[in-house]
Each structure stands twice: as C-alpha cells, then as structure tokens.
C-alpha positions in Angstrom: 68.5 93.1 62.3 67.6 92.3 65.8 68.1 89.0 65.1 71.6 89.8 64.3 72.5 92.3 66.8 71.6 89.5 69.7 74.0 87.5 67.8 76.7 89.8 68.5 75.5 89.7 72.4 75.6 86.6 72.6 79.0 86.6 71.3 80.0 88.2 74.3 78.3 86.4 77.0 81.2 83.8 77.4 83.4 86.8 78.2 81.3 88.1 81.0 83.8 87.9 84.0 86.5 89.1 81.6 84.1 92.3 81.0 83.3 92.6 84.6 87.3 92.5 85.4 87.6 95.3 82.7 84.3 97.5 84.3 85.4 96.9 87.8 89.3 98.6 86.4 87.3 101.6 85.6 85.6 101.9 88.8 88.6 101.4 90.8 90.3 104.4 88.8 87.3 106.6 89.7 87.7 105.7 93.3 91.2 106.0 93.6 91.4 109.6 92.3 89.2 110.3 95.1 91.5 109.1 97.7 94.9 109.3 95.9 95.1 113.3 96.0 94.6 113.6 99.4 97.8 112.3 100.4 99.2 114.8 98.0 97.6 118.0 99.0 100.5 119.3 100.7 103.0 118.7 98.4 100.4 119.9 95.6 99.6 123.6 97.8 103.3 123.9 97.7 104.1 123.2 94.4 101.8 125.4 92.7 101.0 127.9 95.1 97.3 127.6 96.8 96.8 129.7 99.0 95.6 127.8 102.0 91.6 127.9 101.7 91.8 127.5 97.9 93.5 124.1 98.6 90.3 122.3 99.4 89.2 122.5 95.6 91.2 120.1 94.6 89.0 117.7 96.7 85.5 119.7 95.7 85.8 120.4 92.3 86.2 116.9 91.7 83.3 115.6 93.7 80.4 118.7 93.0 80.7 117.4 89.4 80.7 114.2 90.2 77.8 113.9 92.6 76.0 117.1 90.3 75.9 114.9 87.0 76.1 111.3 88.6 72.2 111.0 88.0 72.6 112.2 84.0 75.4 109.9 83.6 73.2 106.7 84.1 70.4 108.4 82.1 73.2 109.3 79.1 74.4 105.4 79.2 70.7 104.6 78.4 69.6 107.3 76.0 73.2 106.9 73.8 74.2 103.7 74.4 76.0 101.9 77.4 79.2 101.2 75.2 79.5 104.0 73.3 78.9 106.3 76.6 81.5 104.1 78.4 84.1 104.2 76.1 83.5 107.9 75.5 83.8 108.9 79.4 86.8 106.7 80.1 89.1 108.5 76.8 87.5 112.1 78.3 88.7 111.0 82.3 92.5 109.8 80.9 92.9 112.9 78.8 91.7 115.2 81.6 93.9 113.2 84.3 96.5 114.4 81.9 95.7 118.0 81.8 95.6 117.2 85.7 99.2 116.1 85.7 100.4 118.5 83.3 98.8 121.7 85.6 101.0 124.7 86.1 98.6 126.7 88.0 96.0 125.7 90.6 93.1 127.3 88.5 94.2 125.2 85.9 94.2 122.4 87.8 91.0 123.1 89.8 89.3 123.2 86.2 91.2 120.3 85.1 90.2 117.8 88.4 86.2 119.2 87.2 86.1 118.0 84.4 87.8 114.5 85.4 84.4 114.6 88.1 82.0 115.1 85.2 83.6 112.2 83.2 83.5 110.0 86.0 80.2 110.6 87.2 79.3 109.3 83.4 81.6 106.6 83.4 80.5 105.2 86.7 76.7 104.5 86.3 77.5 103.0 82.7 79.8 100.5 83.7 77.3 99.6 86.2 74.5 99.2 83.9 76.7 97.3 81.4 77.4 94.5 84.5 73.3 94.8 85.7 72.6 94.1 81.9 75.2 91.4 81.7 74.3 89.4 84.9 71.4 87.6 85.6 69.7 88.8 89.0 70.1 86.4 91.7 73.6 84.3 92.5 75.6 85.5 89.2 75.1 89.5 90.0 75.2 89.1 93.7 78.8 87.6 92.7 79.4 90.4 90.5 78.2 93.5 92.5 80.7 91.4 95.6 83.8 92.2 93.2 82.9 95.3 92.4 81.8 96.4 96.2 85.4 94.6 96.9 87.5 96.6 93.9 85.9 99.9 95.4 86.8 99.3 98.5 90.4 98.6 97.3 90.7 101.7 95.8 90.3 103.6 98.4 92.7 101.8 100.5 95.2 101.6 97.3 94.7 105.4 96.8 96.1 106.5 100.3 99.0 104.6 100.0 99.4 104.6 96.0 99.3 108.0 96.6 102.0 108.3 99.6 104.5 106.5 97.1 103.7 108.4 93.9 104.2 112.0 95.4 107.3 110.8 97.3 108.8 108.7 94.5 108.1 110.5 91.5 105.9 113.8 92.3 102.5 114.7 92.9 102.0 114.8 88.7 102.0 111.0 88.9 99.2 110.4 91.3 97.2 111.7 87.9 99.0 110.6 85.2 99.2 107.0 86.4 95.6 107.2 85.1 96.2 107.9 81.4 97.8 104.2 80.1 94.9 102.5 82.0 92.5 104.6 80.8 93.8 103.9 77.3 94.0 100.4 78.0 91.1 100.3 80.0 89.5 101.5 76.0 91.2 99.6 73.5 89.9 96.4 75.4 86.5 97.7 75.8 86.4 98.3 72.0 86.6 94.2 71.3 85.0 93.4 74.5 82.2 95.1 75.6 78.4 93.7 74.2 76.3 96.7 71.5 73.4 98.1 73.5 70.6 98.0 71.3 68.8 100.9 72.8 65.7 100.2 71.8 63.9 102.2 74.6 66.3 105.4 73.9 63.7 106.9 72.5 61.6 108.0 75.5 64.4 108.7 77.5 64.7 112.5 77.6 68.1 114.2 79.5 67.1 117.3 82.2 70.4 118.8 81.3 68.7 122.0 82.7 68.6 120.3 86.2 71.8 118.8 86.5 73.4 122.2 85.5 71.5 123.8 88.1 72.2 121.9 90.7 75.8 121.4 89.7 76.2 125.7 89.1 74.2 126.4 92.2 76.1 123.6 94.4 79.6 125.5 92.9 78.6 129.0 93.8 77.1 128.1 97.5 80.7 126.4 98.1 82.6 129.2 96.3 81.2 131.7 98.1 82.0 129.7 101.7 85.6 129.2 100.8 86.2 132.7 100.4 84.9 133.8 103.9 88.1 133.4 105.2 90.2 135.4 102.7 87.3 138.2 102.3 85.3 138.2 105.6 81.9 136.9 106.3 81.0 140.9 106.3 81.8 140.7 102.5 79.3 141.7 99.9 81.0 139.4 97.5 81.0 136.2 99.9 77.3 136.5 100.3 76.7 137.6 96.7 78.0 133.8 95.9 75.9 131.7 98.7 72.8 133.8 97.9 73.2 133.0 94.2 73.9 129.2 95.1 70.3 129.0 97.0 68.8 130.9 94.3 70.0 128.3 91.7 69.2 125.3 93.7 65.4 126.5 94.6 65.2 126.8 90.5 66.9 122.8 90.0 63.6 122.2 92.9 61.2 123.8 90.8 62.8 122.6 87.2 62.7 118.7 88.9 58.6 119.3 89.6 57.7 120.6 86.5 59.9 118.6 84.0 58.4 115.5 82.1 61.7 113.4 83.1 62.6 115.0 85.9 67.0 114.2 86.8 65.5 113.7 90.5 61.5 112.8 90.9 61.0 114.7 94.1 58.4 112.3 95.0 60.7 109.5 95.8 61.4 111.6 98.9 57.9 110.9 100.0 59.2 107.5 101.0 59.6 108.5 104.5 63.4 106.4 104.9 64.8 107.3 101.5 64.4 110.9 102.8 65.7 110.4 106.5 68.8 108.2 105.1 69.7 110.5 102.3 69.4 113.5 104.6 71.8 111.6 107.7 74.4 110.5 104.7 74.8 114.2 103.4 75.3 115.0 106.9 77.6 112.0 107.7 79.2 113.2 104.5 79.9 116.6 105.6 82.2 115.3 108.6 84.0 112.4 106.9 85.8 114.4 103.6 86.6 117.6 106.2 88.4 114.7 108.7 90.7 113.3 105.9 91.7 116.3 104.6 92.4 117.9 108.1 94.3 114.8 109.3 95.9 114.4 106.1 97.9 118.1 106.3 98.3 117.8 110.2 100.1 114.3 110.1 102.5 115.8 106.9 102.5 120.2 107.6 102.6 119.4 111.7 104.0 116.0 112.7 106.1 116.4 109.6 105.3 112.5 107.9 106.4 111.9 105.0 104.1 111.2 102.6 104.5 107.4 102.0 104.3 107.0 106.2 100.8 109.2 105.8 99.2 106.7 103.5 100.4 104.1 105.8 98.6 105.8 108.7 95.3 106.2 107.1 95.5 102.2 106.3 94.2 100.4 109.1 91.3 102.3 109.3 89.9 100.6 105.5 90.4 97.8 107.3 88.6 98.8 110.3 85.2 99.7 108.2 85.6 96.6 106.3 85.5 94.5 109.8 82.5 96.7 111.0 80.7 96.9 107.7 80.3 92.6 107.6 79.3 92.9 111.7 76.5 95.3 110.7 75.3 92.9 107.6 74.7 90.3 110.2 73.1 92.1 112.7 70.6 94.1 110.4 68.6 90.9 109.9 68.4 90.3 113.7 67.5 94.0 114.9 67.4 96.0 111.8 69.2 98.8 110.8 67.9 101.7 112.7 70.1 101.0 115.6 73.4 100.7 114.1 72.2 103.9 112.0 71.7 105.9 115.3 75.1 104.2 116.9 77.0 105.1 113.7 77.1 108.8 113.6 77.4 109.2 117.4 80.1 107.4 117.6 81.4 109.0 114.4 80.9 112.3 116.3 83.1 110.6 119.2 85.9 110.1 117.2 86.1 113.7 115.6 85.5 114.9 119.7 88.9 113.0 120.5 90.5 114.1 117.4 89.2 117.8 118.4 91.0 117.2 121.7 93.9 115.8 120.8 95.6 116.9 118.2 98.6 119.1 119.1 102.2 121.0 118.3 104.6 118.1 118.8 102.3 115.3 119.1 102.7 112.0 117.1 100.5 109.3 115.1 99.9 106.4 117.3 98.6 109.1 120.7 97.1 111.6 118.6 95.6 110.7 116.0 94.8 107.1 115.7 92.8 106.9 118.5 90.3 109.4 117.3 90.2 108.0 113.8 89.8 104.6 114.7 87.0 105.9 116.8 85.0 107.5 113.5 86.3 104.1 111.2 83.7 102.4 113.9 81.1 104.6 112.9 81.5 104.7 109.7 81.5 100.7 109.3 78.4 101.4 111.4 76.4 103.6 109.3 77.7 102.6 105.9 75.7 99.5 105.6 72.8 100.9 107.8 72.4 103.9 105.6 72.6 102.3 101.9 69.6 99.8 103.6 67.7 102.5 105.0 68.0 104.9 101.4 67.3 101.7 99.3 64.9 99.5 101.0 61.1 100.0 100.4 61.4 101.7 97.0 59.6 100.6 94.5 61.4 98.2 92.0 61.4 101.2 88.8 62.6 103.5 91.9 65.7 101.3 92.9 68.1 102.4 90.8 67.2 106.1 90.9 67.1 105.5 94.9 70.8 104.3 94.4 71.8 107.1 92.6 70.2 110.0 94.7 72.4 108.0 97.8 75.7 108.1 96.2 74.6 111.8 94.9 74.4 113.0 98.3 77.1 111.7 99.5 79.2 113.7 97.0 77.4 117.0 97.7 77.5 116.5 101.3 81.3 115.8 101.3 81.8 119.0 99.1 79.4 121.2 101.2 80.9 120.4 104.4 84.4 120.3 103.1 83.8 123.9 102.5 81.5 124.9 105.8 84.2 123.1 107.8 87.0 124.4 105.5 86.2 128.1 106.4 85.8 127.8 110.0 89.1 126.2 109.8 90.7 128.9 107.8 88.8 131.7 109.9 91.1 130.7 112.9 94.2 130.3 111.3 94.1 133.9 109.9 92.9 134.8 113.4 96.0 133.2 115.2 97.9 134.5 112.5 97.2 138.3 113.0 97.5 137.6 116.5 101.1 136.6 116.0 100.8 132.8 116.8 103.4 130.4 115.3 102.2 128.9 112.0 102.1 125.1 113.3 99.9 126.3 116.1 97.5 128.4 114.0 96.9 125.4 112.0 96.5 123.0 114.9 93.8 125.8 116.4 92.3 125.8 113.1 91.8 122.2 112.5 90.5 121.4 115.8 87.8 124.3 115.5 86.6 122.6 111.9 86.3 119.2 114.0 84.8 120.6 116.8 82.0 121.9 114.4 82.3 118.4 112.6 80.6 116.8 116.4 77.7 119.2 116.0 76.8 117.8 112.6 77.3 114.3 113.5 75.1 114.6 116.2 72.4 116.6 114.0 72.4 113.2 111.9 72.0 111.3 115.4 68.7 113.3 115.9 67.5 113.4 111.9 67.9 109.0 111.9 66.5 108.7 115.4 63.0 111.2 114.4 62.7 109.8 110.8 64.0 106.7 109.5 61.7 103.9 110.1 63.2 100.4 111.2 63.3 97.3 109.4 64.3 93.9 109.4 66.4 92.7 106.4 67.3 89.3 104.9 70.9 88.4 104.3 71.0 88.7 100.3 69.6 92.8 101.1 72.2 93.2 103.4 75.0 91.6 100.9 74.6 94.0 98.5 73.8 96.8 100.7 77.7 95.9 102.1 78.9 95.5 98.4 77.2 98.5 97.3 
C-alpha cells in the first residue's frame, strides 16, 4: 500500500510549479480579502446601515478568527490530511464569500466575514505545508517560498485597488463575490492536482480545540466590549461586563495551553528571550498599522470626498514603498543585525501616524495631507517587517520553527483586531463628543481620527522601548534574511 500511494506522489512531482501556481492562488485570495474591503467600508456602512463604531467589524471579525484558529489550521492539515483539509477550507471560504456578498444586514454580514476568517486561517497553513512537503529545502523552496512572499505581497497591493474598481464599477457585493469562481476553480484543479498525504504520523497529533476557542471567544468579547464604549459609555456595566469576560477567558486559554498534552501554543517557546520581545513589538506594531488604513481609508473617501477607485490608487505607492525598504533591511541585517532596524522601524512608524495626527484636516487634499505621513509609516514598516519575522524566528529550535512562524503571523492578527478596536473607540468617543457639542460632521470625524492616531504614537513608541529592553541582536546570513523578506 505504501508502495503504491508513493506512486501516486510521485505522479505528481513533475507538476510541482503547476501546484505551487495553484497554492500561491489561494493565498493571494486570503490576502486580498484583507485589503480589498477596506477600500469599501464606506460605501459598505452606507449601504447596510452600520452605525459608525460597528463598522470596524467588518475588518475584526475577519482577522480574530483568522489569527484565533491560524495555529489549529496547520495542526488540522496534519491530523486530516493536507489535501483533503485544503480542498475542504477553500469550498467553505468561496461559499461564505458568497453569503458575504449576498448580506442584507451588517450582523449578517459581520457573521458571514467570521466565518470566511476561520476558513482561511485553515486554508492558509495547509497550502503552506503542501509547498514545504513538495520542495526540497535549500534552492527549490527558497524559490518557492520567493513566489509565494511575492503573490502575498501582490495581494495586498491588488486588494486596494481591485477593491477601488469593484465598489465603483459594480458595488461593494463584488469585492466578495469575485472570490467564489476562483475558489471553485481554485478546487476542481486541486482535485486532479494536488499529491495524497499519507498521514502516517496523524495519529499522535491531537487538536486543543479547547484553546483555540478560548482564545478566539475571549479575543471576541475583550474587542466587543471596547467597541461599544462609545455608544454605551465607558461608565457602562455592560461595556465592562464584555472586557472583564474577555480577560477571564484568555487567563483560562493560558492555563488550558500549560496543562494540555498538545498544547495549540507551548508557552515555553516564549522563554526564548527574542521570540517573546518580537512577538510582543509586532502585536503592538499591529495595533497601529490596521487602525491607520482604516482611518485614512474613510478620511480620503467620507472627508476629501475620493472616489473610491482614486482611494486605492492613493494607498498604492506605499506597497511599493515597503517592498523598496523590506530588500534594504535584508542586506543590512547581515552587516549589523536586526536589532537596529527593529528599534528604527516602529519610531519612525510612530513618526508618520504624528504627521498624519497633525495633519489631516476639513478641506485638505491627498498629496499635503496625507501622503506625507503615510509614506512616513511605509518606511517603518519596510523597516520592521523583515527585522521582526528575523527576530520571532531566529534561534528556535528546528521542531519549534514552524510553531514560531505561526505564533508571529497569529499576533499580528490579534494585535491588528485589538488595536483596531482600542483605537476605534477613542476615535468614536470624540466624534460623539463633537457631535453633542454641535460640530459639523466632517469635523467631528477629522477630530476623531486624529485622536485614534495620536494614541496610535504612544503604542509605537511602547514597541520602541519593548525591542530596545528585550530583543537580543544578531547577525544573519543572506538565505535567513531571504525568506525572512519572503515570509
């Protein structure tokens, strides 16, 4: 039987770059429904009637289930077969895009974008593991993992400006449905394509279901209860009721994690003194990045009144900015390490959200603005991207790696959601304010977004101080920093 079913592998193996073509498709739908809704928002909160601190759960539902059950997903792939998992998630994230699209209400559509999160945080590690199984380590997968680092990377910068044309072309619905003939596609060829996994190690691979849907239900009510500050008060029992709940619920997934056999996160991995300090700066760094494209995304389209085609177009060069940056810092990590472009990064991150805090006005206009701050940030970013990954990753040992990779692209979900919602209520806060106190509408949003920036520089810096106190520096060779830039 073995015999056989190494056969059919081999069958396969001359179709590699045809399977990593048809992998890296899936990935690039995963990221693009990251970035393609963001140019929608506005139209979206229109459309179906968010009230305005509500709107940011189009964002965070999507990413809490994504970065809650990322770490299950790759265990799932393993335990049930890559294939079979793969195929499964990919049907499951096209049918949900659907009920997406086909939303009438935004609670319908808020429960519609979580469960497209929980497929792709499934669909995600698999397809990895497929191309890690496929490739052998050295040249081959460092080609590999370079198309797949590049296909992400497109899909973000696709997404804002996919997005733009999709919502002013044919509606918001499309930016989802577009999904559902890939997805279908994306299937059909997987099912003559894709290698068996024999699974033979299966078998000792146990799933801490318990943990992920603690930390995903505790994750939900902390940010619940935050977005509804605004709207009830911070004096409200029920506010607090939800955030006390959500810290209850994550002290349990901590306590499930040291007591289970298979724990979904080995809290010792955190002894490793950089995996700690890195993971700990990127949920930080996190925090300030998803809060900034959603701000900038309703002031360029609610305030300077772009459509939304010309708002994709403004949030282009700055892919192209932390592309530039990202291949400087793989270069210079070998020479000085990557401490120092991991301090550099989020400083001058939170330099660019102090200009955007400053500038941004009634009346203003793109190019005086706006681009100047957020050009500012795309520097850090490029800075701290590379930097980071190195930093969470390096030093861990080799059955640690890809559980170390995991945790990093965990927390940068959860920190995104978390201070989408911190930064989302302060926000929110000072538009009701300025709107009790009779302020124009335009202005009470301008007030508002600058206050969730402002509070945006504070946690930049707090990740200046975190890197600077804790992560260790190191010198890398080349090949690390390849597929830390990939990655």
């Amino acid at each position: 039987m073995a015999a056989k079913a190494d056969k059919k592998l081999s069958k396969h193996s001359d179709n590699k770059w045809v399977i990593l073509s048809l992998l890296a498709l899936s990935q690039f739908m995963v990221i693009l429904d990251v970035a393609i809704v963001n140019v929608a928002l506005p139209t979206i909160s229109k459309k179906l009637h968010f009230a305005p601190n509500d709107l940011q759960w189009v964002v965070t539902a999507y990413t809490l289930t994504f970065g809650g059950f990322l770490l299950l997903g790759g265990r799932a792939s393993d335990l049930f077969g890559r294939r079979k998992i793969f195929m499964t998630s990919v049907f499951v994230f096209s049918f949900f895009s659907l009920m997406c699209g086909l939303a009438q209400s935004e609670t319908t559509l808020i429960i519609a974008r979580a469960c497209q999160g929980l497929a792709a945080a499934i669909m995600s590690p698999a397809a990895l593991s497929i191309i890690l199984a496929e490739f052998a380590e050295g040249k081959e997968r460092n080609t590999a993992m370079g198309v797949w680092g590049a296909v992400a990377a497109g899909g973000a910068a696709a997404g804002v400006l996919l997005g733009g044309i999709l919502t002013q072309y044919l509606g918001w619905r499309w930016n989802f449905f577009v999904n559902v003939p890939v997805g279908i596609g994306v299937v059909l060829a997987a099912s003559r394509l894709l290698p068996r996994h024999i699974g033979e190690e299966s078998k000792k691979i146990k799933l801490d279901l318990p943990g992920a849907t603690l930390a995903t239900s505790g994750l939900m009510s902390l940010v619940y209860g935050l977005s509804k500050a605004p709207t009830l008060t911070w004096s409200s029992k029920t506010v607090w009721e939800f955030i006390v709940a959500g810290i209850v619920l994550l002290i349990a997934f901590i306590i499930n994690e040291s007591r289970v056999e298979q724990p979904l996160m080995p809290l010792q991995i955190f002894k490793i003194r950089n995996v700690a300090g890195g993971n700990a700066a990127f949920i930080v760094i996190a925090c300030t990045m998803f809060s900034m494209f959603f701000f900038l995304t309703l002031y360029i389209q609610n305030v300077l009144g772009y459509s939304p085609v010309k708002t994709g177009l403004c949030f282009l060069p700055i892919t192209f900015i932390i592309g530039v940056m990202s291949a400087i810092v793989s270069n210079l990590v070998g020479k000085i390490g990557y401490k120092p472009p991991m301090v550099a990064g989020p400083f001058i991150l939170g330099c660019g959200l102090y200009i955007l805090s400053h500038s941004l006005k009634v009346g203003g206009n793109y190019w005086d603005n706006v681009f100047p701050g957020l050009a500012t940030c795309a520097v850090g970013m490029g800075l701290t991207f590379v930097s980071g990954t190195l930093a969470a990753t390096s030093g861990v040992p080799k059955h640690f790696s890809g559980l170390a990779s995991g945790i990093l692209n965990t927390a940068q979900q959860v920190g995104g959601a978390i201070g989408l919602a911190i930064l989302s209520a302060v926000a929110y806060s000072t538009i009701k304010t300025d709107s009790i106190a009779h302020k124009s509408a335009a202005a009470a949003q301008v007030h508002g977004y600058r206050s969730g920036l402002e509070v945006g520089v504070g946690l930049a810096m707090a990740a200046v101080v975190v890197v600077a106190l804790v992560v260790k520096n190191q010198k890398v060779d080349a090949k690390e920093a390849l597929a830390a830039a990939n990655g």
